[in-house]
C-alpha positions as CSV (number, residue, x, y, z in Angstrom):
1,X,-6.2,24.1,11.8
2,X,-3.4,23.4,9.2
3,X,-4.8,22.3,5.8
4,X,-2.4,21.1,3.2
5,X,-4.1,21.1,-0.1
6,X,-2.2,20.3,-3.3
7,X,-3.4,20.9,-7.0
8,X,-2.4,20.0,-10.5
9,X,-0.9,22.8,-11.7
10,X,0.8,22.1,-15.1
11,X,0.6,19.2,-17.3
12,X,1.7,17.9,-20.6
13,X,0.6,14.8,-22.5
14,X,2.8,12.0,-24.5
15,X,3.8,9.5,-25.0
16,X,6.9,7.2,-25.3
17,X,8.0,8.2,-28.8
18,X,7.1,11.5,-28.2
19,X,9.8,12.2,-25.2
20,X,11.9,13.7,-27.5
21,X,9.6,16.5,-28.5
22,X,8.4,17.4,-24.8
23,X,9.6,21.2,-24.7
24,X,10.1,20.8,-20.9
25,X,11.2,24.7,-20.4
26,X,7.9,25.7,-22.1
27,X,5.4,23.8,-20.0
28,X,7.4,23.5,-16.3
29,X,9.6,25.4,-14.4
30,X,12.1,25.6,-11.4
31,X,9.0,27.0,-9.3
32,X,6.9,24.1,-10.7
33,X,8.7,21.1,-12.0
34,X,7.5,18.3,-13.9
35,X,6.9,16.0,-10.1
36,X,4.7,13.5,-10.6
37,X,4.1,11.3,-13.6
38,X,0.9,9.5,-14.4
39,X,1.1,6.2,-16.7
40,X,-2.1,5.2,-18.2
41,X,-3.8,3.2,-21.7
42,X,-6.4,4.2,-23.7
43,X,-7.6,2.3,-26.8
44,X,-5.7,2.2,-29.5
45,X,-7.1,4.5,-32.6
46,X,-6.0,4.2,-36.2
47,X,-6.5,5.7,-39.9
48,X,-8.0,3.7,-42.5
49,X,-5.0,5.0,-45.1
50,X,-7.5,4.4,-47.9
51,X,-9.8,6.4,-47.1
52,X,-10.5,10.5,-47.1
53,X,-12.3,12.7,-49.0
54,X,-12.2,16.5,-49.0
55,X,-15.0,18.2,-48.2
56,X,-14.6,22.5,-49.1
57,X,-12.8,23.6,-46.7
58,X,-12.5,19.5,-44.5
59,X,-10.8,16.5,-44.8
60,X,-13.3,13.8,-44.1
61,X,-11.5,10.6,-42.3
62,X,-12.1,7.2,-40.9
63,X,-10.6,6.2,-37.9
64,X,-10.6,2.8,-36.1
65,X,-11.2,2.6,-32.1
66,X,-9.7,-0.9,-31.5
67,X,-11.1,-3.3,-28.8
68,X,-10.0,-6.6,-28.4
69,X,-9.5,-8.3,-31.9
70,X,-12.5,-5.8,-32.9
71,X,-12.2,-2.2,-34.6
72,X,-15.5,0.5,-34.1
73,X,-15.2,2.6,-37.2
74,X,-15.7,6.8,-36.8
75,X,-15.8,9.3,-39.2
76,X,-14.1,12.8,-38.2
77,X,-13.9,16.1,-39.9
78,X,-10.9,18.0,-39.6
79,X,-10.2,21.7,-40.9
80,X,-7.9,22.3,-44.0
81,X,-7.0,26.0,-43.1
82,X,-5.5,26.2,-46.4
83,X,-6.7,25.7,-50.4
84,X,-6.2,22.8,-51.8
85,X,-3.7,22.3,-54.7
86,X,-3.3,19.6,-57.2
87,X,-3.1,16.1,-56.1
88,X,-4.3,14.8,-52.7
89,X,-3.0,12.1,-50.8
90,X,-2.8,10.8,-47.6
91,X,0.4,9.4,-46.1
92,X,0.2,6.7,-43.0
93,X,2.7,3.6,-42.6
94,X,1.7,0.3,-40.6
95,X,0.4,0.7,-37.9
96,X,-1.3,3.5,-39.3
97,X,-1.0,5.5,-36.1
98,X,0.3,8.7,-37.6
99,X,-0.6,10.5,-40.7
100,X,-0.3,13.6,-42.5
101,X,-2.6,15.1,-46.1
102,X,-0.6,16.1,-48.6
103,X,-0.9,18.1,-51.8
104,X,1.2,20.0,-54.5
105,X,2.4,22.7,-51.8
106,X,3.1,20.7,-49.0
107,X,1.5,19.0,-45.7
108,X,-1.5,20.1,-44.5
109,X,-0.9,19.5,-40.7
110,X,2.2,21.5,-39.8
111,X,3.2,23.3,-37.0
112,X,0.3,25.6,-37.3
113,X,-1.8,23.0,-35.7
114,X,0.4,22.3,-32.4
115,X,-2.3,20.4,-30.8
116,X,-1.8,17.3,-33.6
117,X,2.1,17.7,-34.4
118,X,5.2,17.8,-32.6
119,X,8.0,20.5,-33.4
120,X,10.0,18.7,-35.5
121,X,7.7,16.0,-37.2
122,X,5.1,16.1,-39.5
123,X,3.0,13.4,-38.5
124,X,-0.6,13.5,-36.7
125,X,-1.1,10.8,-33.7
126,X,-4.9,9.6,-34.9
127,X,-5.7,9.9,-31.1
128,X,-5.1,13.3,-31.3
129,X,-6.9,14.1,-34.8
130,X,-10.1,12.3,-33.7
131,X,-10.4,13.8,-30.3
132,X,-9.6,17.2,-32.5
133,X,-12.3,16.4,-35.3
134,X,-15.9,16.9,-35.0
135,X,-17.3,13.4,-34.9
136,X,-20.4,11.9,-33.9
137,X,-19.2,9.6,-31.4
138,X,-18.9,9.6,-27.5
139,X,-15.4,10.2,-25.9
140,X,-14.7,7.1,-23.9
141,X,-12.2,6.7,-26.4
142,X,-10.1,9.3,-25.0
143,X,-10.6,7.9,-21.0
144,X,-7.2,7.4,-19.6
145,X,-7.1,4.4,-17.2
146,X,-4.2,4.9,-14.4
147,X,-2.2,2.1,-14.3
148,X,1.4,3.9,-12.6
149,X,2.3,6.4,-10.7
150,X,6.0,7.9,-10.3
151,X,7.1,11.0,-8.7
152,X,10.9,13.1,-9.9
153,X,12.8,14.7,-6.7
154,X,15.4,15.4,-8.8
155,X,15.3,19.2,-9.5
156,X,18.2,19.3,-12.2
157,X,18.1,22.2,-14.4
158,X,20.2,20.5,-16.9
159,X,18.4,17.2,-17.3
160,X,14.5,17.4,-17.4
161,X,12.3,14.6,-15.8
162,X,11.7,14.0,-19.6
163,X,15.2,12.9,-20.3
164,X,15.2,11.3,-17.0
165,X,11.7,9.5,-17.7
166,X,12.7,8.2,-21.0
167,X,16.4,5.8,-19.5
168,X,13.8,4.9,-16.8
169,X,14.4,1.5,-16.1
170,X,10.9,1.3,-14.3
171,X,9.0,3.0,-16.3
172,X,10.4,1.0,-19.7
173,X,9.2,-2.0,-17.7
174,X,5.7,-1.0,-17.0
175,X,5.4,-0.1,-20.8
176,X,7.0,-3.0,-21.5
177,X,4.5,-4.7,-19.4
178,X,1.1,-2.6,-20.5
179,X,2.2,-3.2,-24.2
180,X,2.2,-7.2,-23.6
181,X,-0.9,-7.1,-21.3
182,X,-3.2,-4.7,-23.3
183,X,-2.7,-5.4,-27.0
184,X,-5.6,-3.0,-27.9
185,X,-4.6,-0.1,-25.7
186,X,-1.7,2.3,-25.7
187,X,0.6,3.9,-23.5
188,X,0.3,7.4,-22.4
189,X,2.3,9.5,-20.2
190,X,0.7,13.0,-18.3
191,X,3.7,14.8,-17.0
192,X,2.5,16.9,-14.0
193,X,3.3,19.7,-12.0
194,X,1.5,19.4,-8.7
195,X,1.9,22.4,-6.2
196,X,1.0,23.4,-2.6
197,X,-1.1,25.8,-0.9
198,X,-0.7,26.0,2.9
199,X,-3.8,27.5,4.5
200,X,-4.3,28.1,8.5
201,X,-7.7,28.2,9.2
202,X,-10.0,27.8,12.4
203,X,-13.1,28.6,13.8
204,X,-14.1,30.5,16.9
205,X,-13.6,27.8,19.4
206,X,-10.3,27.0,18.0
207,X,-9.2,30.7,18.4
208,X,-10.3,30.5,21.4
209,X,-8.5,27.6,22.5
210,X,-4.9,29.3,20.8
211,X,-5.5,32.0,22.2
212,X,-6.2,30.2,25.8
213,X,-2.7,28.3,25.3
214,X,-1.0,32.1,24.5
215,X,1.2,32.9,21.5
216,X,3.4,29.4,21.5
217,X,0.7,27.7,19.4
218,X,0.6,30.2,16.7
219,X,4.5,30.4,16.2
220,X,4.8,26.8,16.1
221,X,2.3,26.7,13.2
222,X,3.4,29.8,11.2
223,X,7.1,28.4,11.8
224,X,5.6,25.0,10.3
225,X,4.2,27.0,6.8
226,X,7.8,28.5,6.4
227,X,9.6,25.0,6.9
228,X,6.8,23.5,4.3
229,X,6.7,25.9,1.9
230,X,11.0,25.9,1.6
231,X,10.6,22.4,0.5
232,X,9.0,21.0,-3.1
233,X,9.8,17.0,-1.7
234,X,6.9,16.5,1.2
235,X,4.8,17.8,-1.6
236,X,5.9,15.6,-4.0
237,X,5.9,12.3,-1.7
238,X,2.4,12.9,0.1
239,X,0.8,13.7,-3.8
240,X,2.2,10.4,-4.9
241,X,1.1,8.2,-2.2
242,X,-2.4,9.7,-2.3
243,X,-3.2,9.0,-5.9
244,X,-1.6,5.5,-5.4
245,X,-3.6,4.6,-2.7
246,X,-6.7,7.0,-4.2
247,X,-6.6,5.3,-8.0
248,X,-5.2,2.0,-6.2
249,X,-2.4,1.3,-8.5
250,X,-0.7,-1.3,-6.3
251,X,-0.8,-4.1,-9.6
252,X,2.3,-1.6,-11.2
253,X,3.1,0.7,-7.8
254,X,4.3,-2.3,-6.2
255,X,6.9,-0.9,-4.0
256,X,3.9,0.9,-2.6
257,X,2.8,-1.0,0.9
258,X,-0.3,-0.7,2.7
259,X,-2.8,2.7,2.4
260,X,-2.1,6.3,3.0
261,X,-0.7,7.4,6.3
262,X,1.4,3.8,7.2
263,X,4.3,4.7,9.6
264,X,6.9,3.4,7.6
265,X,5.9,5.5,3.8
266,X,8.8,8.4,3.7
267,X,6.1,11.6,4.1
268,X,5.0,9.8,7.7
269,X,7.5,11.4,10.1
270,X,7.1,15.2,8.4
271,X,3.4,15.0,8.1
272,X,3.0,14.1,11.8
273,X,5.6,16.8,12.8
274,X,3.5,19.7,10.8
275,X,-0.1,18.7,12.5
276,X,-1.7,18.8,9.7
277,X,-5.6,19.0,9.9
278,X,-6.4,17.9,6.5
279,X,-4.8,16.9,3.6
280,X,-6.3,17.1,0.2
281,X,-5.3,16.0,-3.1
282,X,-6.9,17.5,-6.3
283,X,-6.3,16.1,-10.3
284,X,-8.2,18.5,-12.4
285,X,-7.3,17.5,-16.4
286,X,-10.9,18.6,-17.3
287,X,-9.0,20.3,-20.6
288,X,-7.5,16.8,-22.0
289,X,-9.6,13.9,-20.9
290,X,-11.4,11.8,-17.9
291,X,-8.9,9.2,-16.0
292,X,-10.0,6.5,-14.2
293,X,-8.7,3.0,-12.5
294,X,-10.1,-0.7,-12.0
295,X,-12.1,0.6,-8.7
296,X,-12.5,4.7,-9.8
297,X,-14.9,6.0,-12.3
298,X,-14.4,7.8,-15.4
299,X,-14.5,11.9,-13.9
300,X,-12.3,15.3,-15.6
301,X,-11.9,16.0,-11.4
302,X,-10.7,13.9,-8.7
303,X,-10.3,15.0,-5.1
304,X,-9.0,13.1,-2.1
305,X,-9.0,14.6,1.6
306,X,-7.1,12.7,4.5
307,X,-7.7,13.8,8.3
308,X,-4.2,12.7,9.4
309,X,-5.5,13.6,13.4
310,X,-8.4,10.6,12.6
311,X,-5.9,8.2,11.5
312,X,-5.6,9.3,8.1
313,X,-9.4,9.1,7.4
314,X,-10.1,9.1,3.7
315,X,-13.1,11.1,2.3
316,X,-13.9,11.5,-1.5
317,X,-17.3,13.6,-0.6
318,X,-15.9,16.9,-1.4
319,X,-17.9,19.9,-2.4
320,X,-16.2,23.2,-4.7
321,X,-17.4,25.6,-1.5
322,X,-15.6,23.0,1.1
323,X,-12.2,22.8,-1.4
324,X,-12.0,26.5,-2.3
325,X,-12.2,27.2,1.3
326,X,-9.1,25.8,2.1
């Protein structure tokens, strides 16, 4: 049996303004380009910019969770890692988005804390400093719901899907189109890396039955690994159909027609030829936040299996033992 399981491998988080500081060399490679791009929202969250107080070695902040017309306020505690000198202030512009502490010798938030700034700005996204803080609130804030998914075959070392993403005509749309449609939400973008692992597997019967039919069976299969593994597209197309059809994103995917498997979706043709047993999908962002869609609940771990032999059977029902197997 030929099971073709593919994982999230890599991944970085941004979001439209941000394209510019996505060090694309640092997180993806040749080996494992940036392939598949997920398009979500998540609430809005801004600073109160009158507000903060410093606490020894804290800055104690408010931040607003907007929903609807309606703001939840949170307190969060975030580290100094330096003495304070002189004068404090805090430093946010409508929206009040993005923020920085300042006193006599400089910011406070710099690049020693690369999981709230970017390179070469010193501003904190208030997302990033509340999921950061210690807080006494529950994280649905940070639940990404999938609205879009798009997948890169171009493998150009000298423009980066990032480049690439941010002259997307499509993808300007659908932000165009989440930003009119969800006033309380933003727009985030999880650049992935998905790869491949191509497992041949059977059990006694099925030995018994290759090695009934002589050697031919076995060539044809290990001579189907070699042709899959010299090739990053199938990957690529089978991972994006899957999550479309898994996270059922067919309101903004709407080139996308029918379910997983249709004869006329570009993977069809290859998938058939290879015999594939199974095919299973994982998204594992357990590290950076839940997703979820209109008909998917909020989960760190998603995994989809096909049977393409049973007519592209789709199971969710997936245990560690049955996934690590393959």
């Amino acid at each position: 049996m030929l099971h073709f399981n593919i994982y999230l491998k890599n991944y970085w988080e941004t979001q439209e303004d941000e394209f510019r500081f996505v060090n694309y060399n640092k997180h993806f490679s040749e080996e494992e380009p940036c392939n598949i791009y997920l398009v979500g929202i998540r609430p809005r969250v801004i600073i109160d910019p009158n507000y903060f107080e410093i606490d020894g070695e804290f800055v104690k902040l408010k931040f607003k969770i907007q929903k609807e017309h309606n703001f939840h306020e949170v307190i969060g505690l975030l580290p100094l890692k330096r003495e304070v000198k002189g004068i404090v202030r805090l430093e946010s512009e409508f929206p009040y988005s993005r923020f920085n502490i300042k006193d006599e010798n400089g910011y406070f938030f710099d690049k020693q804390h690369p999981d709230l700034v970017n390179d070469n700005e010193i501003a904190v996204k208030a997302l990033y400093a509340l999921r950061y803080s210690m807080h006494k609130t529950d994280m649905n804030f940070n639940d990404l719901q999938i609205l879009y998914i798009g997948k890169s075959l171009k493998m150009d070392k000298k423009i980066s899907p990032v480049k690439r993403i941010n002259n997307h005509e499509k993808i300007k749309k659908i932000l165009f189109k989440c930003t009119q449609k969800y006033l309380d939400k933003e727009v985030y973008v999880i650049l992935c890396s998905y790869v491949k692992k191509i497992n041949l597997m059977a059990m006694t019967e099925e030995f018994a039955e290759y090695k009934n039919s002589g050697k031919k069976i076995l060539e044809e299969l290990r001579k189907n690994i070699e042709d899959l593994n010299a090739t990053k597209e199938l990957t690529t197309k089978v991972t994006e159909a899957a999550l479309i059809d898994y996270f059922d994103t067919k309101e903004f995917n709407v080139d996308f027609i029918g379910s997983f498997g249709k004869k006329t979706h570009s993977y069809y043709q290859a998938v058939e030829k290879s015999k594939f047993s199974s095919i299973i999908v994982e998204t594992d962002l357990t590290n950076l936040c839940r997703t979820y869609s209109q008909t998917i609940e909020p989960k760190y771990r998603h995994i989809v299996k096909y049977f393409p032999k049973h007519n592209y059977l789709k199971s969710t029902e997936i245990t560690d033992d049955e996934f690590n197997m393959y």
